[in-house]
Structure formats: C-alpha cells, structure tokens
N, CA, C and O atoms as a MOPAC input file, in Angstrom:
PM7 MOZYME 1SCF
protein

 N      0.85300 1    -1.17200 1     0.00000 1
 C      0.00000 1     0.00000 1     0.00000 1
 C      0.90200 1     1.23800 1     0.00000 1
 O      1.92400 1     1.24500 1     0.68500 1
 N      0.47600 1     2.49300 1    -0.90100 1
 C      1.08200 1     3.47200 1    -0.69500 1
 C      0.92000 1     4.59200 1    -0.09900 1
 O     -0.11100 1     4.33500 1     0.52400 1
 N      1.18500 1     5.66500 1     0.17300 1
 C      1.05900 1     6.43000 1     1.05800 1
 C     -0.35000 1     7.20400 1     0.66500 1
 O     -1.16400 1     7.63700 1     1.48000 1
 N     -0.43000 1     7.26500 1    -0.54500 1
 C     -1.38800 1     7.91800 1    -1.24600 1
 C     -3.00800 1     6.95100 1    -1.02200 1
 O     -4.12800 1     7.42000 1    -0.81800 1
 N     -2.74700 1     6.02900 1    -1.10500 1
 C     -3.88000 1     5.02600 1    -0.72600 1
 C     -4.38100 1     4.77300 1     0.21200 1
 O     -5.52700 1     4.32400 1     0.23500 1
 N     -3.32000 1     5.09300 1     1.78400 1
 C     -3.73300 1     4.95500 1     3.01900 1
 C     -4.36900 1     6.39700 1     3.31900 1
 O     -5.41100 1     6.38100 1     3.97500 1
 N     -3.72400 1     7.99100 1     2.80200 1
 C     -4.55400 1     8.29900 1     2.84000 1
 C     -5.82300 1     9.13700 1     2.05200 1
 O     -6.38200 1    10.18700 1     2.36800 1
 N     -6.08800 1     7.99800 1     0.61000 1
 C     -7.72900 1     7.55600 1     0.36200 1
 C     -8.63400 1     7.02200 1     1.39500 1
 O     -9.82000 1     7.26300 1     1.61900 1
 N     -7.72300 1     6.17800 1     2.01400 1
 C     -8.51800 1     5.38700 1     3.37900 1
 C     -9.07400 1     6.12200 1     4.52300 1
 O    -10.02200 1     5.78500 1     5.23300 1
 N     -8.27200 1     7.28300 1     4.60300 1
 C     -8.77300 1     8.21200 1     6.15200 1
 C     -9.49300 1     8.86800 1     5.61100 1
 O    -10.57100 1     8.94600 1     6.19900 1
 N     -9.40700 1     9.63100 1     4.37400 1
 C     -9.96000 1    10.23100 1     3.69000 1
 C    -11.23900 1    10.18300 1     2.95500 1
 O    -11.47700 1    11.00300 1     2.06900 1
 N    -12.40200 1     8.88900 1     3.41600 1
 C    -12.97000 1     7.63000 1     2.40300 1
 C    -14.34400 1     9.07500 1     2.67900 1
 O    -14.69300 1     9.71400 1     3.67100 1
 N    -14.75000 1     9.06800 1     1.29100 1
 C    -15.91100 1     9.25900 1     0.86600 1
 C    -15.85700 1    10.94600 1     0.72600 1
 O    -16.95300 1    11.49900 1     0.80900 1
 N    -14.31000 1    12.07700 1     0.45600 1
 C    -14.03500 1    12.82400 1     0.09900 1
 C    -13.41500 1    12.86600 1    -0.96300 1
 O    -12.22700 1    12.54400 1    -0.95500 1
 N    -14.17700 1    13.35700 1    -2.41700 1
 C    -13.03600 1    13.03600 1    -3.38500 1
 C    -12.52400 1    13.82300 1    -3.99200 1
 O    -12.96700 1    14.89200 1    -4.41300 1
 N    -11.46400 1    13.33300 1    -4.10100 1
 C    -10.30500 1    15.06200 1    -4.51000 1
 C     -9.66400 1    14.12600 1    -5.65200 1
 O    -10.07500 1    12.96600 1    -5.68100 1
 N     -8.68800 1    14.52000 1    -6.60400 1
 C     -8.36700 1    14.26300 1    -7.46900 1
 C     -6.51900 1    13.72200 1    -6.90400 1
 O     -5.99300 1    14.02100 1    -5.83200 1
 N     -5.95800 1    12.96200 1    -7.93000 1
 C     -4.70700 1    11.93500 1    -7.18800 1
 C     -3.54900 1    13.27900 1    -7.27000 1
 O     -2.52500 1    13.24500 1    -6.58800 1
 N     -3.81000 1    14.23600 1    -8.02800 1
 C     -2.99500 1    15.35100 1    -8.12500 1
 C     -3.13600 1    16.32400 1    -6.54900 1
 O     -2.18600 1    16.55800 1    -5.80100 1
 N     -4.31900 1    16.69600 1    -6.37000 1
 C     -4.40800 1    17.28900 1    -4.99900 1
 C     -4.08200 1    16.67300 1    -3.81200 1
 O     -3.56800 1    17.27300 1    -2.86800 1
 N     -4.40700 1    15.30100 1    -3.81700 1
 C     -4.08600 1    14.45800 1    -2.91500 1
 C     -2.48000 1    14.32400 1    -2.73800 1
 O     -1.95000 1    14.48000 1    -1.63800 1
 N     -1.93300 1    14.09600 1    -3.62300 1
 C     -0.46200 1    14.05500 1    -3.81900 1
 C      0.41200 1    15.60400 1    -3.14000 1
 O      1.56000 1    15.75200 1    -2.72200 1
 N     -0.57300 1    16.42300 1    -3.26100 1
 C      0.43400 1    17.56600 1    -3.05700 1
 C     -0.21800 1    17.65800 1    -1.71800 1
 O      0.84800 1    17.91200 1    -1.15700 1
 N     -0.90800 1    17.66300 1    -0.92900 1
 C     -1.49700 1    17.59100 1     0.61900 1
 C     -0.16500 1    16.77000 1     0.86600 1
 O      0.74900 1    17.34900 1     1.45300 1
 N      0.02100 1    15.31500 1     0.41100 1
 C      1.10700 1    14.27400 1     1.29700 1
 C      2.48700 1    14.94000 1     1.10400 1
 O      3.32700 1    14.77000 1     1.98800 1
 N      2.90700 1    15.97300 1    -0.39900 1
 C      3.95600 1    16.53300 1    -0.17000 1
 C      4.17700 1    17.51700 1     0.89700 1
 O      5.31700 1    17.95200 1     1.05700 1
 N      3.16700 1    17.93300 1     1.67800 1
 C      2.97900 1    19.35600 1     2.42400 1
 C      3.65200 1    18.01600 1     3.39500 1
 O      4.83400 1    17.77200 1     3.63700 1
 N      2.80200 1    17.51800 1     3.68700 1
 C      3.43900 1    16.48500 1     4.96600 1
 C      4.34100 1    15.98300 1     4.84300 1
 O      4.48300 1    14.90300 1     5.41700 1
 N      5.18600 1    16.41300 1     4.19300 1
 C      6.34600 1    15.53800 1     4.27900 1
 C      6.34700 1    14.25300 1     3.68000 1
 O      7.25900 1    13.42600 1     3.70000 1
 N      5.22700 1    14.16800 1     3.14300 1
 C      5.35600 1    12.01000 1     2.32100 1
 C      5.62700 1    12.09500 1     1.17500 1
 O      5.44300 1    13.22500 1     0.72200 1
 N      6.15800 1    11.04700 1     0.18200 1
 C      6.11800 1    10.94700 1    -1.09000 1
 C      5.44200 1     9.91700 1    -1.40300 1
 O      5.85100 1     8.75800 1    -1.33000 1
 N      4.15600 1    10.34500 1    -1.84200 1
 C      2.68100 1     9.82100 1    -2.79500 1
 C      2.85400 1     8.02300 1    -3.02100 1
 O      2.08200 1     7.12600 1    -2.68100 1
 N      3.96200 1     7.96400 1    -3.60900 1
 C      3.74100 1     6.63300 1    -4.52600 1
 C      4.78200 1     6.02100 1    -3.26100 1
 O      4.89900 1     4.82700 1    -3.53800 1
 N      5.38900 1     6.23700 1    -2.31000 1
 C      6.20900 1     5.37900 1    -1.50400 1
 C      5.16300 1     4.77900 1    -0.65600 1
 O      3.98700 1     5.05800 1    -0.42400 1
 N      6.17500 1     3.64700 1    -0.18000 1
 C      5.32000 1     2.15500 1     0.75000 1
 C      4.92900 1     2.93600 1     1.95500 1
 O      5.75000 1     3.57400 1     2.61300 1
 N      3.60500 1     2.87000 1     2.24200 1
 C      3.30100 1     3.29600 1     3.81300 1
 C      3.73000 1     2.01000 1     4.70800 1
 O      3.44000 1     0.84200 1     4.44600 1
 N      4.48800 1     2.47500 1     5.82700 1
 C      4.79100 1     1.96400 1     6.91100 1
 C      3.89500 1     2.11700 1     7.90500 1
 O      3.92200 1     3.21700 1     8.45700 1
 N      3.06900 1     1.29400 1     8.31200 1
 C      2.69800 1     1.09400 1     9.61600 1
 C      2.79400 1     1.14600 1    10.62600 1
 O      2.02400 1     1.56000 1    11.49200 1
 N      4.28800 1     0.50500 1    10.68800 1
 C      5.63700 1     0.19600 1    11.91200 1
 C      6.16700 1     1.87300 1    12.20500 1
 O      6.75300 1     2.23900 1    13.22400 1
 N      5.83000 1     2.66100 1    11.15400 1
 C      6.39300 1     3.88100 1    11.87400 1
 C      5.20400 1     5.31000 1    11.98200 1
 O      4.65400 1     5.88500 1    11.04300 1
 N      5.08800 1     5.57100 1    13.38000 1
 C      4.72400 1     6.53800 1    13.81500 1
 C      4.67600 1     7.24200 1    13.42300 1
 O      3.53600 1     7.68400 1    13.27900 1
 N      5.81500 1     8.03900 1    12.87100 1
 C      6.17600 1     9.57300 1    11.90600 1
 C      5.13800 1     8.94200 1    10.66700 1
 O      4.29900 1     9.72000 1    10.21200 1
 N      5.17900 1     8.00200 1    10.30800 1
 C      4.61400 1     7.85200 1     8.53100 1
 C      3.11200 1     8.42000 1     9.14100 1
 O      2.75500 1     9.57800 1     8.92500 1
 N      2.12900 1     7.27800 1    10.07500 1
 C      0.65000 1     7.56400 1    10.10000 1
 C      0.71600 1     8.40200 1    10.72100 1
 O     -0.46900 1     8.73600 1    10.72600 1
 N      1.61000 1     9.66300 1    11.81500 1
 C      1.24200 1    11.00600 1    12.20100 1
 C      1.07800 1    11.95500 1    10.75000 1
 O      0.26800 1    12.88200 1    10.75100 1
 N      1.70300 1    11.72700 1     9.82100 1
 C      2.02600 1    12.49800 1     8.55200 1
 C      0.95800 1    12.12700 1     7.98100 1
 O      0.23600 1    12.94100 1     7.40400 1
 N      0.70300 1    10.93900 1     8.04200 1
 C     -1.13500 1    10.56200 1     6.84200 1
 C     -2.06000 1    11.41800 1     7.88100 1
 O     -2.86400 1    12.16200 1     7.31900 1
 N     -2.06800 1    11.42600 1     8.82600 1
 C     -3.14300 1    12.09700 1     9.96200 1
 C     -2.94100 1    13.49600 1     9.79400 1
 O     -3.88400 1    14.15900 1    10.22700 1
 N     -1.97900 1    14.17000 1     9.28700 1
 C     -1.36300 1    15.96600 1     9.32800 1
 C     -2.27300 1    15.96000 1     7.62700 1
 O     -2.94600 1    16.97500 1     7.44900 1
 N     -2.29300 1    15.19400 1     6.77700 1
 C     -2.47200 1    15.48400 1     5.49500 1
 C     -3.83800 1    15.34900 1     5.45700 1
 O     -4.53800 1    16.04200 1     4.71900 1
 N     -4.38800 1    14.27800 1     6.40300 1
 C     -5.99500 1    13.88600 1     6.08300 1
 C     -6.49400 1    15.21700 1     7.02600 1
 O     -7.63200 1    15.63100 1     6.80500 1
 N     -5.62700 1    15.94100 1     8.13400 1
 C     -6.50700 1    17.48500 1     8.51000 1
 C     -6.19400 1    18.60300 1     7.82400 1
 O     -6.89800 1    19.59000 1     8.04000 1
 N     -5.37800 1    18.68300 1     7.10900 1
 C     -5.02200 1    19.40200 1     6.20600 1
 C     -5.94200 1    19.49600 1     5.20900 1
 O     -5.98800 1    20.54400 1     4.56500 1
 N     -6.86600 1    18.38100 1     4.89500 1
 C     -7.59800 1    18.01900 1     4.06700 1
 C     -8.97500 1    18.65200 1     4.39000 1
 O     -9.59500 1    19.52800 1     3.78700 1
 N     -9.28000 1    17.95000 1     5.52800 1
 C    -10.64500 1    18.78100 1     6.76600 1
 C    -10.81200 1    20.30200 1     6.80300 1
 O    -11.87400 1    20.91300 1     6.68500 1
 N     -9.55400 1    20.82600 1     6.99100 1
 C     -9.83500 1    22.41300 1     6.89000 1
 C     -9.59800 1    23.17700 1     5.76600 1
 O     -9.47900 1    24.39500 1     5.63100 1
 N     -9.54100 1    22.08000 1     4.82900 1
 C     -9.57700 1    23.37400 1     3.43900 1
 C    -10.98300 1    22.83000 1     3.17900 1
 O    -11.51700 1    23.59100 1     2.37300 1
 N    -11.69600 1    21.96900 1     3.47400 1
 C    -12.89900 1    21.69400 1     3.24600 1
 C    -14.16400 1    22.80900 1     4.34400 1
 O    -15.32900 1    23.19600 1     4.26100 1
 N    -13.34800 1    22.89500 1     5.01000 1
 C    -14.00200 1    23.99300 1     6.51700 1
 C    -13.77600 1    25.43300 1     6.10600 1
 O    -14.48800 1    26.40500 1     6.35700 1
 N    -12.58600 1    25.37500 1     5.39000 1
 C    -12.53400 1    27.00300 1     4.82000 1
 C    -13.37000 1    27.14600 1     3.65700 1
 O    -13.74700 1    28.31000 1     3.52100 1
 N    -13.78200 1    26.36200 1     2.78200 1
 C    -14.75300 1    26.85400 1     1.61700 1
 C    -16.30000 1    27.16900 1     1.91600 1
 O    -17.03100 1    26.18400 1     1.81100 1
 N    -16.76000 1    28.06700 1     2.18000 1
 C    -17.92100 1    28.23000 1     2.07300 1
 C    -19.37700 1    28.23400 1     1.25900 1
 O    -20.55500 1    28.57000 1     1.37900 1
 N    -18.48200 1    27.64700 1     0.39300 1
 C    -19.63900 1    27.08700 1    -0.82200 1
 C    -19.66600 1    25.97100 1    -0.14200 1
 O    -20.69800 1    25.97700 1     0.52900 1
 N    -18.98200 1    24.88900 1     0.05400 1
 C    -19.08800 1    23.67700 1     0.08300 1
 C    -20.41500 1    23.68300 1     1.52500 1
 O    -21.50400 1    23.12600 1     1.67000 1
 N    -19.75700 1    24.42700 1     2.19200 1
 C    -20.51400 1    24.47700 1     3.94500 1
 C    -21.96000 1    25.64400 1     3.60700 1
 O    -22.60200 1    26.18800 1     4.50600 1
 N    -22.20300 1    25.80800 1     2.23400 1
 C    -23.20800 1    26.93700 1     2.58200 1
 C    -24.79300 1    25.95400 1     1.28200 1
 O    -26.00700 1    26.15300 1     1.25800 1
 N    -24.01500 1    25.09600 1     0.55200 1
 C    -24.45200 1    24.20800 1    -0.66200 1
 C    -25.02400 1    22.51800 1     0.10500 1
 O    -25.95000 1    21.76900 1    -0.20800 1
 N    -23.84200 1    22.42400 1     1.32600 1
 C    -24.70000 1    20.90500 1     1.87400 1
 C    -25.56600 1    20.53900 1     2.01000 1
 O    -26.10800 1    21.10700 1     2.95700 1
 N    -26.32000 1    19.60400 1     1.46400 1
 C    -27.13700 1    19.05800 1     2.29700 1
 C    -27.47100 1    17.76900 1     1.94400 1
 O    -27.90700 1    17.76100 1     0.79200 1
 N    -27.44700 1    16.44700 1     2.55400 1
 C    -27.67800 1    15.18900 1     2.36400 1
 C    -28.94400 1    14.22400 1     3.09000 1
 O    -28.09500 1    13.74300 1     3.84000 1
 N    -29.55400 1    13.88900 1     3.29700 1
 C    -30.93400 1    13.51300 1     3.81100 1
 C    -31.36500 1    14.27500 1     4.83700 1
 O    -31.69200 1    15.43800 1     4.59900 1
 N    -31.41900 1    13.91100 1     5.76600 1
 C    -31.39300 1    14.60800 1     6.88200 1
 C    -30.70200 1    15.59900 1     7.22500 1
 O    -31.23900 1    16.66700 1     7.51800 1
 N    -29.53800 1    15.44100 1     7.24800 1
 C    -28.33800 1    16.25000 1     7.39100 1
 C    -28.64700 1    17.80000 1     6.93600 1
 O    -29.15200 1    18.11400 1     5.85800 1
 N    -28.28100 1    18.61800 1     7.87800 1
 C    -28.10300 1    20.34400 1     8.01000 1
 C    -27.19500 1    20.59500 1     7.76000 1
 O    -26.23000 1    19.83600 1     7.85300 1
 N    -27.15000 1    22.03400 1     7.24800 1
 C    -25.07900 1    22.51200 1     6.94600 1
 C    -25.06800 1    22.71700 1     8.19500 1
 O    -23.85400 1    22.53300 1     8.28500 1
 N    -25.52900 1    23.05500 1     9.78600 1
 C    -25.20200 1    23.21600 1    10.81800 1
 C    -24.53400 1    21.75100 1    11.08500 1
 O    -23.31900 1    21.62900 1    10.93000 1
 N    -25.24000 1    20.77000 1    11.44200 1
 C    -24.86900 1    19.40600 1    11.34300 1
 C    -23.43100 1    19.18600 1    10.89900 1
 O    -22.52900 1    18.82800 1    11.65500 1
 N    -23.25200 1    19.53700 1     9.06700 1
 C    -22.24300 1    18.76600 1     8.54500 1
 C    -21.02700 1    19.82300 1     9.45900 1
 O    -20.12900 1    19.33900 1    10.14800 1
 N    -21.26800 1    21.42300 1     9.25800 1
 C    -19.96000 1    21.88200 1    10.36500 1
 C    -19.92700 1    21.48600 1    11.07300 1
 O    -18.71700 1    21.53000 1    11.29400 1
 N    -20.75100 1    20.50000 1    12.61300 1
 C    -20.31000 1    20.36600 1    13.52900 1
 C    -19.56800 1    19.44900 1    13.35400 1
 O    -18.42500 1    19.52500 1    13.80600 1
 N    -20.01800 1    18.23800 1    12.60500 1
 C    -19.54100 1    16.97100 1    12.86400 1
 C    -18.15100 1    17.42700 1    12.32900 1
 O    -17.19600 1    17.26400 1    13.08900 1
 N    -17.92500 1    17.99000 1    11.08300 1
 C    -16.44200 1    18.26700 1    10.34000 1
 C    -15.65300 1    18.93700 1    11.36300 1
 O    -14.63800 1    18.31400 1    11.67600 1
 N    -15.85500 1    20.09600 1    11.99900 1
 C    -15.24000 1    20.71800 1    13.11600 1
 C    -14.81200 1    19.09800 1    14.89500 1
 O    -13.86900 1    18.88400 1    15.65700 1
 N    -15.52800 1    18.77800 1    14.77000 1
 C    -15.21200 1    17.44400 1    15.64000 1
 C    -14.18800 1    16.76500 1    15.22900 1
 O    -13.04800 1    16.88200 1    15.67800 1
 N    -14.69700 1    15.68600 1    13.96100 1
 C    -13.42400 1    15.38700 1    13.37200 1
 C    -12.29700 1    16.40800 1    12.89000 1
 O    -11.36800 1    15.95700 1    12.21800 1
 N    -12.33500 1    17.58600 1    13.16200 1
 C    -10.84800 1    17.77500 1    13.03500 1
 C     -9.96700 1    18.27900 1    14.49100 1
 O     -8.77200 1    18.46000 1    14.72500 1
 N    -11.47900 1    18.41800 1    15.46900 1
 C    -10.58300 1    18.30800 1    16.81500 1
 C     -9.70000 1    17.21400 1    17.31400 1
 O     -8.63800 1    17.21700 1    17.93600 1
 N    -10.84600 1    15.83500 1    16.62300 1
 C    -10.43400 1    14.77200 1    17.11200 1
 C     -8.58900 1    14.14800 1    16.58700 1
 O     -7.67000 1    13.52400 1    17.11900 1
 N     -8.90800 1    14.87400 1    15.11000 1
 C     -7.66500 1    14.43000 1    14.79400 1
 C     -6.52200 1    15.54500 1    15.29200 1
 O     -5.41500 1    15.12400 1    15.62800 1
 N     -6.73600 1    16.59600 1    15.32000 1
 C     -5.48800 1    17.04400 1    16.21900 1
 C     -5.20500 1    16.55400 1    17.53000 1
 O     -4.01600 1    16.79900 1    17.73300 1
 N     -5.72900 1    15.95700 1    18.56600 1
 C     -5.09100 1    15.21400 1    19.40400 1
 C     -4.62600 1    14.79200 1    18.90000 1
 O     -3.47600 1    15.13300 1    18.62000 1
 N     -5.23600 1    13.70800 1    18.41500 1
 C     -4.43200 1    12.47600 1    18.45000 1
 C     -2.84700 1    12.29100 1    17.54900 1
 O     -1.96900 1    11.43000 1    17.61200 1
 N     -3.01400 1    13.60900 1    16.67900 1
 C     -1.77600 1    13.74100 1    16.53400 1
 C     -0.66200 1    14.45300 1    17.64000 1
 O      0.49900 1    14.05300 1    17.72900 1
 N     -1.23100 1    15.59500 1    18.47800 1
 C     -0.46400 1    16.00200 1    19.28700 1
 C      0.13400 1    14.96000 1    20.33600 1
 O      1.21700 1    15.10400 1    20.90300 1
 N     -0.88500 1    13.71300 1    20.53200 1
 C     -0.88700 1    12.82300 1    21.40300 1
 C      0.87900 1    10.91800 1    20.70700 1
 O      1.67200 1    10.06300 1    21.10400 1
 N      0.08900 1    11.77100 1    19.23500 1
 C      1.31800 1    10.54000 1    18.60100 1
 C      2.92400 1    10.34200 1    19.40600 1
 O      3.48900 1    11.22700 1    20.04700 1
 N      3.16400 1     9.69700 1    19.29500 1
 C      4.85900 1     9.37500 1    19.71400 1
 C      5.47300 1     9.43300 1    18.07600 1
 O      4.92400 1     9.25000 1    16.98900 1
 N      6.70600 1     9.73600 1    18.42300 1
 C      7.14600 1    10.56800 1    17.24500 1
 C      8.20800 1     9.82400 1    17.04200 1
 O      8.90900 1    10.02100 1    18.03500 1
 N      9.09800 1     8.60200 1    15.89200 1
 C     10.35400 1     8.12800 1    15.90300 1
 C     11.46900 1     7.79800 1    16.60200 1
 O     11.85800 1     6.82000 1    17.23900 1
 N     11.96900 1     9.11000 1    16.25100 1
 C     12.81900 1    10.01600 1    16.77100 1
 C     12.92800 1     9.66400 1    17.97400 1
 O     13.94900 1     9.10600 1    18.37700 1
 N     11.87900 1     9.93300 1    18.76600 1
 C     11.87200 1    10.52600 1    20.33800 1
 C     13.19900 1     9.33800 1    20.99900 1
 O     13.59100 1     8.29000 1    20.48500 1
 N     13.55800 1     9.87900 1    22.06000 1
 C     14.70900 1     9.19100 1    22.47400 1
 C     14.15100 1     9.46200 1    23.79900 1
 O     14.93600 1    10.03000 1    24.55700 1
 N     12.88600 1     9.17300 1    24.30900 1
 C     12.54100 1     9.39100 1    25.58700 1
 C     12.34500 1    10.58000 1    26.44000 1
 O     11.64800 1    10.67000 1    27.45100 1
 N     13.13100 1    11.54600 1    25.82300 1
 C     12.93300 1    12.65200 1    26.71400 1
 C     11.66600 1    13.25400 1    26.38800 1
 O     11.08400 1    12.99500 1    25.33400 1
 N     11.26800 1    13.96200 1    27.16300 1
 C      9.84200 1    14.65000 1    27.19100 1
 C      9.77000 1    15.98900 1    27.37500 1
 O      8.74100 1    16.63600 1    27.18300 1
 N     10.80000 1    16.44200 1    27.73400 1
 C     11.19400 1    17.63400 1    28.46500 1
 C     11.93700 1    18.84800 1    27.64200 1
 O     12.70100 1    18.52600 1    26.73300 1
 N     11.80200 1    19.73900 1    27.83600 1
 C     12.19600 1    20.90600 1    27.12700 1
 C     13.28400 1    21.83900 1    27.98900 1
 O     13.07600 1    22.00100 1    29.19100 1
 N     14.60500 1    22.53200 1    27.26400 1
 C     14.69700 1    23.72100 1    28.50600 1
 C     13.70000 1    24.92000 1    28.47800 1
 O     13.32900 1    25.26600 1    27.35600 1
 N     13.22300 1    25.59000 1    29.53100 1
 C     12.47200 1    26.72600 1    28.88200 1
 C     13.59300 1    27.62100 1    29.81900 1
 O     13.80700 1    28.69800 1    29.26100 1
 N     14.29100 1    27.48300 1    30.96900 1
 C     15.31200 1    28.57500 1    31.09300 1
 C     16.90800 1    27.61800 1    30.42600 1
 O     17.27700 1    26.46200 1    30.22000 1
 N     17.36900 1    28.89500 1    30.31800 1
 C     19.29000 1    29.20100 1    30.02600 1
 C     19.87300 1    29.96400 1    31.27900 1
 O     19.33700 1    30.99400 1    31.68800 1
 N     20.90400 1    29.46100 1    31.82500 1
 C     21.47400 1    30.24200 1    32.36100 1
 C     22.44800 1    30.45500 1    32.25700 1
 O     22.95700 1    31.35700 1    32.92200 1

C-alpha cells in the first residue's frame, strides 16, 4: 500500500483528485507513490497531518458548507460533525509518539 492510498482510506468518501491528494502528502512531508509503513509513527502522524489538512480546506470553503445538504443532514450538522473530526484528529496527533523521540519529554524553557 502506498502512502497515497492509506490516505484515500482516512480520507474515504471525500473526493479530490490523485494530483491534490499528492500535493497535501507533499505538504506532509510524504512521497505519494512510496510504501506506507505502519511500523512507523512519523509515517501515520504524517497521513493524519495530510488527512486534517484536508478537513480544513474543506471547513474554509464556504460554498461547500453553505451548498450541503444530504438527507437529513443540516449545513449546521455537517460543520459540527467536520469541526469534531478535526478536533479529534489534532489530538491524536499532538498525542502521537514521534520516531525520533529518544525518551525525553522535556524541554529547557530557562538558560542560564
């Protein structure tokens, strides 16, 4: 699977074209047609940065949020739920463990 496909997968039932999609995963740091890794943290924090990246250019258009509407569903509705899912996914990225990390957690905030 490639990076671009996993995120079609987070992304399922938004459709954007393999060109837009591709340049969202370049913003994140991925390259489109490379193997998604599973095994690494940094890869699905980066599909998770691209699939909200994705959420709020959909939250910034106001055609899209002013034109909704699907059975039931309200444009009040579709903002809330879209505004949720993109709270939800910023945790859980702020919350990711990151490669890299070598355990420390800690920052200096003084110099002396």
């Amino acid at each position: 699977m490639t990076n671009l496909q996993r995120l079609e997968l987070e992304i399922k039932g938004i459709t954007l074209s393999q060109d837009e999609l591709s340049v969202y995963l370049m913003e994140s740091d991925l390259t489109p047609h490379s193997e998604y890794l599973p095994s690494s943290a940094t890869n699905k924090r980066n599909i998770y940065r691209a699939a909200l990246s994705i959420l709020e250019s959909i939250a910034n258009s106001p055609a899209t949020m002013k034109n909704y509407k699907q059975d039931d569903m309200t444009v009040s509705d579709f903002a809330d739920n879209l505004q949720s899912r993109i709270d939800q996914l910023e945790r859980k990225i702020r919350t990711m463990p990151v490669d890299e990390q070598d355990g420390n957690n800690f920052f200096m905030l003084f110099q002396s």
